[in-house]
matplotlib code that plots the C-alpha trace (Angstrom):
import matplotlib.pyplot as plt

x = [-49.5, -47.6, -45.7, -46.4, -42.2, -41.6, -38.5, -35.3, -32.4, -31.8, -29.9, -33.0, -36.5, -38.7, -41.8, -45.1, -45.6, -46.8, -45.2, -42.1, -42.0, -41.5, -39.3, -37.2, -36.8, -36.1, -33.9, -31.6, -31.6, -31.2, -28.2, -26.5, -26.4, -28.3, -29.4, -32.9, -34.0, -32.3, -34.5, -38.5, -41.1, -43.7, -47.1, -50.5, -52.0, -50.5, -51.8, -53.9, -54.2, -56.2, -59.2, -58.5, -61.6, -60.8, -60.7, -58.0, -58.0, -58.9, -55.7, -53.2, -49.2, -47.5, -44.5, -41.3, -38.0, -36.4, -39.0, -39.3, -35.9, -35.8, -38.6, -36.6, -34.0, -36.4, -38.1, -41.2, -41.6, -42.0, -44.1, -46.6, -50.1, -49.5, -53.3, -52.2, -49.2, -50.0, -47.6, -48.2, -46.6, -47.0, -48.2, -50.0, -50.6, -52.6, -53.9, -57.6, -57.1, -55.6, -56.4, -55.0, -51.9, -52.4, -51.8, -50.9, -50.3, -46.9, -46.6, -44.0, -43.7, -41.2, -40.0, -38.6, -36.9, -35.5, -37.4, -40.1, -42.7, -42.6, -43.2, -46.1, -49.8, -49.3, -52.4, -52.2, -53.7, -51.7, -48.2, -48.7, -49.5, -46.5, -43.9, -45.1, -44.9, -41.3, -40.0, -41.7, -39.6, -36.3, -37.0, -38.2, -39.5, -43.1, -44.6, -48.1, -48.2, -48.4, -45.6, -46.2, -42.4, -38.9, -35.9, -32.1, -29.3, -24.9, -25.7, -29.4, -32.7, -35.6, -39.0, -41.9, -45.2, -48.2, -49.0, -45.5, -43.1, -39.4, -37.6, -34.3, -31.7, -29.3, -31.5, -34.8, -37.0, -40.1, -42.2, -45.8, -47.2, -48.2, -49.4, -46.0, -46.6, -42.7, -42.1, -44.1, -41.9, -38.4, -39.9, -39.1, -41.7, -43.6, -44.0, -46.3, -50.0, -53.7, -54.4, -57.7, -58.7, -59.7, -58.3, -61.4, -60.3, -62.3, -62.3, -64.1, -64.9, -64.2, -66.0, -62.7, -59.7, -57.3, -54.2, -51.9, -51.6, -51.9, -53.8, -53.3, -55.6, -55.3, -58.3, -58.5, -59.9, -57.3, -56.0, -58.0, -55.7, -56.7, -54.6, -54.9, -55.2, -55.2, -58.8, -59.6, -60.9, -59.0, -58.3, -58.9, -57.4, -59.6, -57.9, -61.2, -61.9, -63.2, -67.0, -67.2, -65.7, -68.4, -71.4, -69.5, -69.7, -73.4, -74.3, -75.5, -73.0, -74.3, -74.6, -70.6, -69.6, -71.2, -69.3, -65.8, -65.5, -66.9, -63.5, -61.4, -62.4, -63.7, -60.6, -61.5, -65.3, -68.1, -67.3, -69.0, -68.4, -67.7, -67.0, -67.6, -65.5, -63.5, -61.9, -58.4, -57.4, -54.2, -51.9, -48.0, -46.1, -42.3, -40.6, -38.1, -35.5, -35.4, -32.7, -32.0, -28.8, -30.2, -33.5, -34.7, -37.9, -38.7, -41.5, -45.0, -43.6, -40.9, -42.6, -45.9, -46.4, -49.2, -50.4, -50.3, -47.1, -48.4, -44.6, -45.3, -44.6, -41.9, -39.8, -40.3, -39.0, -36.0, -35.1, -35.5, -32.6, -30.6, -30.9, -29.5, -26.7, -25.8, -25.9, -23.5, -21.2, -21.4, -19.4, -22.0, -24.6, -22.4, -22.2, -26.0, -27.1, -24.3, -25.6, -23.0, -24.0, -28.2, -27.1, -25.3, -29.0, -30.6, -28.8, -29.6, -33.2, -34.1, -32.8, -34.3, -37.4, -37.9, -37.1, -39.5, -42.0, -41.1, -41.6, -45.1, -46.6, -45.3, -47.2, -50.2, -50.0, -49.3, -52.7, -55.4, -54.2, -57.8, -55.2, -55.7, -51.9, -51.0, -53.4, -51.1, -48.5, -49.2, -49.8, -47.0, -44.8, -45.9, -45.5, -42.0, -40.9, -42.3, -40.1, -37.0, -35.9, -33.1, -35.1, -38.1, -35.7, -34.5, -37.8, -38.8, -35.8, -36.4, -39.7, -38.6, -36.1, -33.0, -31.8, -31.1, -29.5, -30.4, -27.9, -25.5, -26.5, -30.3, -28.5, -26.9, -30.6, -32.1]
y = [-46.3, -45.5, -48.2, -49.2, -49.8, -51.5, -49.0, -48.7, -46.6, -43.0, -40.3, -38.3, -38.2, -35.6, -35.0, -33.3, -34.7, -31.4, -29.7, -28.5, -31.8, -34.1, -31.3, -31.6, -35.0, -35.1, -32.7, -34.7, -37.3, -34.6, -33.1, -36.1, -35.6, -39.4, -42.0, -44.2, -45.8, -43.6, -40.5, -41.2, -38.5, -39.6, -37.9, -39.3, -39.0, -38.3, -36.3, -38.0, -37.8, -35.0, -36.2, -35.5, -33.6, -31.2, -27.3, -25.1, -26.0, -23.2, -22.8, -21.2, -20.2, -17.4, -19.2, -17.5, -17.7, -19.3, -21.8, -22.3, -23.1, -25.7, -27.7, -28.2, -29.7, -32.0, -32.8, -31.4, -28.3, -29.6, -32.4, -30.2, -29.8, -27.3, -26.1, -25.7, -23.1, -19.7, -17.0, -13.5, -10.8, -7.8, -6.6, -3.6, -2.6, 0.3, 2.1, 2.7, 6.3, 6.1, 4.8, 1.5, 2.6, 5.7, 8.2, 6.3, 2.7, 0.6, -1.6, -4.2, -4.9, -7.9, -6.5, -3.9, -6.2, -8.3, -11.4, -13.6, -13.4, -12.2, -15.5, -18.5, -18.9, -22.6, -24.9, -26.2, -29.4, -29.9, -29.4, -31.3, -34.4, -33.8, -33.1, -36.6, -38.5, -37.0, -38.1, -41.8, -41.3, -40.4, -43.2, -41.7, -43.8, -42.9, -44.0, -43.1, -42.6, -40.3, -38.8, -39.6, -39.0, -38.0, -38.5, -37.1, -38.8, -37.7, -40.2, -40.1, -38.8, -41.6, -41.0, -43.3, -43.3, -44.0, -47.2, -48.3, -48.3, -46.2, -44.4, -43.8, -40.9, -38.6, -35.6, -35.2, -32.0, -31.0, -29.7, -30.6, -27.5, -24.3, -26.6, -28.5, -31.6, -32.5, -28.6, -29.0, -32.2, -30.4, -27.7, -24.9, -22.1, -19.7, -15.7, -13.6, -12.2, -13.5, -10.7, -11.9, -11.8, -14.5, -14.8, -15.5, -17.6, -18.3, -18.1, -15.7, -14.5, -10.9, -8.5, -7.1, -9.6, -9.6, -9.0, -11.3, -8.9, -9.5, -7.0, -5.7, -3.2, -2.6, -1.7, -0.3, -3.5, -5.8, -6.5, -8.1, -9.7, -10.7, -13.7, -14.2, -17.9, -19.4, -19.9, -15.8, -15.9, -15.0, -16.5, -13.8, -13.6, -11.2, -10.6, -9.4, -9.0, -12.3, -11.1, -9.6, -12.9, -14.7, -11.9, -12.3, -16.0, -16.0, -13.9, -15.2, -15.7, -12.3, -10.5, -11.6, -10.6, -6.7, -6.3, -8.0, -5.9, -2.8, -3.9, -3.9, -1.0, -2.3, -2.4, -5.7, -4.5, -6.5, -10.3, -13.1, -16.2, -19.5, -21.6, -21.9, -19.2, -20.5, -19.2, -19.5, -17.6, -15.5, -15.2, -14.3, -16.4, -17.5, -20.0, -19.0, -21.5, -23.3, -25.9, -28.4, -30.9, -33.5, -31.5, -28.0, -26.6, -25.8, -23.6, -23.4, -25.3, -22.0, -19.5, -18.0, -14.8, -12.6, -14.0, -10.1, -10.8, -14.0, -15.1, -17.6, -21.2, -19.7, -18.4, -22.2, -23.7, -21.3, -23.1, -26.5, -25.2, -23.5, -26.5, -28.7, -26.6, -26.2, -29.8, -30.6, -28.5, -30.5, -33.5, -36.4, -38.3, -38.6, -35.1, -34.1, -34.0, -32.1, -28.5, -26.5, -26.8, -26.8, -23.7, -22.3, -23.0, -21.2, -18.1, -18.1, -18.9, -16.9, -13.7, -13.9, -15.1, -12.8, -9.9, -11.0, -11.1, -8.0, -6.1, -7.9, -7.0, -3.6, -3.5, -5.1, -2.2, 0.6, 0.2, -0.9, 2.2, 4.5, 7.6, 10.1, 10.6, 6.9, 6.9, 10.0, 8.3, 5.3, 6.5, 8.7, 5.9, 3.8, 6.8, 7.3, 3.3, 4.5, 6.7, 5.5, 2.5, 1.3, 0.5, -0.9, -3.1, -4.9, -4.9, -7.3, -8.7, -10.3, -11.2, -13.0, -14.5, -13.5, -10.9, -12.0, -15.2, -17.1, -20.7, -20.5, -23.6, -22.2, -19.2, -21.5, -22.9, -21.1]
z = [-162.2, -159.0, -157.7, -154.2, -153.1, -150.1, -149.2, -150.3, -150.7, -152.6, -153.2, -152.9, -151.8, -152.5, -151.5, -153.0, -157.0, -158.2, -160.8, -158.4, -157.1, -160.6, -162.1, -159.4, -159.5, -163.1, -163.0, -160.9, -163.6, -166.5, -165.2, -164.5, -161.0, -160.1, -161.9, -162.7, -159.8, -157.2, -156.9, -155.4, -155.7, -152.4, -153.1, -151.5, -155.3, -158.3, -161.5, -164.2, -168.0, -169.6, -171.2, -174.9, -175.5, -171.8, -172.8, -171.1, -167.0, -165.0, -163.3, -165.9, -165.1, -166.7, -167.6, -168.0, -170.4, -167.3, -166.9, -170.3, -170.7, -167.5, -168.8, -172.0, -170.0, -168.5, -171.6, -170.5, -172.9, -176.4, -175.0, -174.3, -176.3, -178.6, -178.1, -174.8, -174.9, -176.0, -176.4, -175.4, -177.1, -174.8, -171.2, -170.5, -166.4, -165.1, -162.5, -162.0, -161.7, -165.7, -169.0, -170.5, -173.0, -172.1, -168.3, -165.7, -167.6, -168.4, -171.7, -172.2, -175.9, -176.8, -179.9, -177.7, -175.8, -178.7, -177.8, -179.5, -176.5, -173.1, -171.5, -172.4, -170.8, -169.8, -169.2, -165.5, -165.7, -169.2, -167.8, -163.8, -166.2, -168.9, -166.3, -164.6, -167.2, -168.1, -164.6, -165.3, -168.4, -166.6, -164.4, -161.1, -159.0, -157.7, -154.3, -153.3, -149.8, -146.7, -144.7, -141.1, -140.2, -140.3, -138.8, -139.9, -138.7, -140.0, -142.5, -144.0, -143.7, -143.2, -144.2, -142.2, -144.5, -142.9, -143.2, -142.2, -144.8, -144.6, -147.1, -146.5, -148.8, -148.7, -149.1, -148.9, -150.7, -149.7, -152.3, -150.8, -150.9, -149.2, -145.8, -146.1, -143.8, -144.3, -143.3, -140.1, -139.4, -140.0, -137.4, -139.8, -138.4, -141.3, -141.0, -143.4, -143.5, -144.8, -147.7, -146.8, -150.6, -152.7, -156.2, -158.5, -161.3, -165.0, -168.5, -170.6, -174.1, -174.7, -176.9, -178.2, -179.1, -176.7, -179.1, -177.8, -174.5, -170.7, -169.3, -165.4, -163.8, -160.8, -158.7, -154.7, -154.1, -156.0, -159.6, -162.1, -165.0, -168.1, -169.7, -173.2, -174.9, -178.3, -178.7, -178.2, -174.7, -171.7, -168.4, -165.8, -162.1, -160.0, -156.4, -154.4, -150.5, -149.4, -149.0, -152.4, -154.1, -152.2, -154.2, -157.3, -157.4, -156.4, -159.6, -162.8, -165.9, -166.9, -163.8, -163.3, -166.9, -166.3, -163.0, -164.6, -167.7, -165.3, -162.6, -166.3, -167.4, -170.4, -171.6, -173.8, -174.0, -172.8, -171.3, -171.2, -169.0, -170.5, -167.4, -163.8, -161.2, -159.0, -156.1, -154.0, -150.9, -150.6, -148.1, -148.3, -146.9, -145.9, -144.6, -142.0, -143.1, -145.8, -145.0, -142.7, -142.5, -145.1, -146.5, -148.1, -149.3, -152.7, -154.0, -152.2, -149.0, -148.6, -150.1, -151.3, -153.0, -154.3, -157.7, -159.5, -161.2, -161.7, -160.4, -157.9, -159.9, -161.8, -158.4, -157.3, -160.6, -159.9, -156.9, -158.4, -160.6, -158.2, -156.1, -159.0, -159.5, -156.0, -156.0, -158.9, -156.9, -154.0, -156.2, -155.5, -154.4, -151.1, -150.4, -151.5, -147.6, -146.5, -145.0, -146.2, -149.4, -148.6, -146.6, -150.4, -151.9, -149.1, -149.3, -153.0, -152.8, -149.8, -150.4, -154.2, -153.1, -150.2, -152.3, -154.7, -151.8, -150.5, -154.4, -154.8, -151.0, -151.5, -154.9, -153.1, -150.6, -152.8, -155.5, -153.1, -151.2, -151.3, -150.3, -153.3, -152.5, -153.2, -156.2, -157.9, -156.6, -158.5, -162.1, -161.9, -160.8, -163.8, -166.2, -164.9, -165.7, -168.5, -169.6, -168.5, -170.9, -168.8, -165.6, -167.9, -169.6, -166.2, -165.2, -168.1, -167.8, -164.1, -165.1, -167.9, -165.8, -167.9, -164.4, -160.9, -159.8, -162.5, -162.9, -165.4, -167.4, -167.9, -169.3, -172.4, -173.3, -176.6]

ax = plt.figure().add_subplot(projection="3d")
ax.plot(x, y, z, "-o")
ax.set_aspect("equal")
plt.show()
């Protein structure tokens, strides 16, 4: 149960109790770098227990060896329902204008890499609620409210909750989400573009097993992913113009499966839908800073990215560690609001993050071109990563999170 505080002092405040939010705060306390009682997570809800007879939530992450590897530091990971986790073995992406594993696709095997899995399908609902209970565990302290202000002083930050109350630290993280309210207060402006898509979201059962594979096809009119999990069906992400998501969601179950394994190319054979579709709008979007003297942004509130590389969670849980590690640099609670260093973490983060952007809006542009240039364009470019083992070895590599500015301590984690 959240705890109504009355105030009080902290080293930090964060706010937004997502999953970037609690990992961040326990974190802190994993690494040493505060202790119980001295780091709140302010959220106007928090998560609640999965019923033990839910199936797999229709929001599912792509998680990572990075992520992976940070949740084991915050206890999260093996806590996890093992029903819940699936690992996928390989990745096949292609063009419309080729054939899956064959002209015009790109495979990622991870016994070519040397790994045991390219990354984990991760239950949504599952992991909000495990990485909650780990921060109750670490001894976060959580306050249900809702940010009406804040105010940043040489010495603190103070946070003013609606209904009166004030929250005072030495740093304060917003990780509240894409419509960051704490964001809006810091006056930290956003720049990027409505993809005016929606990203249609469900589960399905496939007429062909899905082989422990992620499969990406990308259409003109947006990917359509196919995510594998333990029970044989797949969780599909279908990127479509807004009108067309609006038809699809109209149709009957079998209407919807026809058209879905038509947009796969029945890669996977017929499909049939076993729940409801649901649908989220995209948009890229970045924040223009992400640091102010005494407070940052982490994840959704400083950046949002396309969902084909299915990347998004996993850049924000990267700045949750780089944070922490810029942090333990900065020699203290004492020191943790001091902008030199929140200006160290957003160089790191930004320029990653951005470049991350930049790759997936460029991707984004480049298949739902409908120039027959672009489309030869395309399958040769996916032929030619192909071929070249070097350049599709770092490519695997940054999406496994094991390239790039990755912290030195998630580095040591097996």
């Amino acid at each position: 149960m959240a705890t109504r505080s009355r105030g009080g002092d902290f080293d930090v405040i964060i706010a937004g109790a997502g999953v970037i939010g609690t990992v961040m705060a326990t974190l802190l306390l994993a690494r040493k770098l505060s202790t119980a009682g001295r780091v709140a997570v302010v959220a106007d809800r928090f998560a609640t227990a999965t019923p033990a007879d839910a199936g797999w939530d229709l929001r599912v992450f792509a998680m990572s060896r990075a992520s992976e590897r940070l949740l084991k530091v915050c206890g999260v990971w093996n806590s996890l329902p093992p029903t819940r986790v699936f690992p996928y073995e390989r990745m096949c992406v292609w063009d419309s204008s080729g054939t899956a594993l064959g002209k015009g696709s790109l495979t990622f095997d991870c016994a070519q890499l040397g790994e045991p899995n390219l990354g984990h399908i991760v239950d949504g609902r599952a992991l909000q609620w495990q990485c909650l209970q780990a921060a109750r565990a670490a001894g976060v302290v959580l306050i249900e409210g809702v940010v009406h202000s804040v105010v940043t002083t040489d010495e603190q930050v103070s946070l003013r909750l609606h209904d009166g109350r004030e929250l005072r630290g030495q740093l304060l993280a917003a990780a509240d989400g894409t419509d960051s309210k704490v964001r809006e207060l810091l006056g930290i402006g956003t720049a990027g573009h409505a993809y005016h898509q929606d990203a249609l979201v469900a589960h399905v059962q496939t007429e062909q097993p899905h082989a422990a594979t992620a499969w990406q096809r990308f259409l003109s009119s947006g990917p359509v992913a196919f995510l594998p999990l333990n029970d044989g069906r797949c969780s599909i992400v279908w990127s479509v113009a807004r009108p067309r998501a609006e038809q699809l969601r109209a149709m009957d179950a079998d209407a919807f499966g026809a058209e879905l394994g038509a947009a796969g190319g029945e890669v996977l054979g017929a499909c049939k839908l076993t729940t409801d579709v649901a649908a989220f709008p995209l948009k890229l979007q970045y924040a223009l800073d992400y640091a102010r003297p005494r407070a940052v942004l982490l994840g959704d509130a400083a950046h949002v990215v396309h969902p084909l590389a299915g990347q998004g969670l996993n850049l924000g849980l990267l700045d949750c560690a780089t944070l922490a590690e810029v942090l333990d640099e900065a020699g203290g609670p004492g020191n943790f609001g001091d902008y030199k260093f929140l200006r160290r973490y957003e160089r790191r983060r930004r320029s990653e993050n951005l470049l991350a952007a930049a790759a997936l809006d460029g991707l984004e542009r480049l298949f739902s071109s409908t120039d027959p240039l672009s489309a030869g364009l395309r399958g040769a470019a996916l032929g030619a990563v192909g071929k070249m083992p070097f350049v599709k070895r770092r490519f695997a590599q940054r999406a496994l999170g094991l390239a790039g500015d990755v912290p030195e301590y998630l580095k040591a984690i097996t």
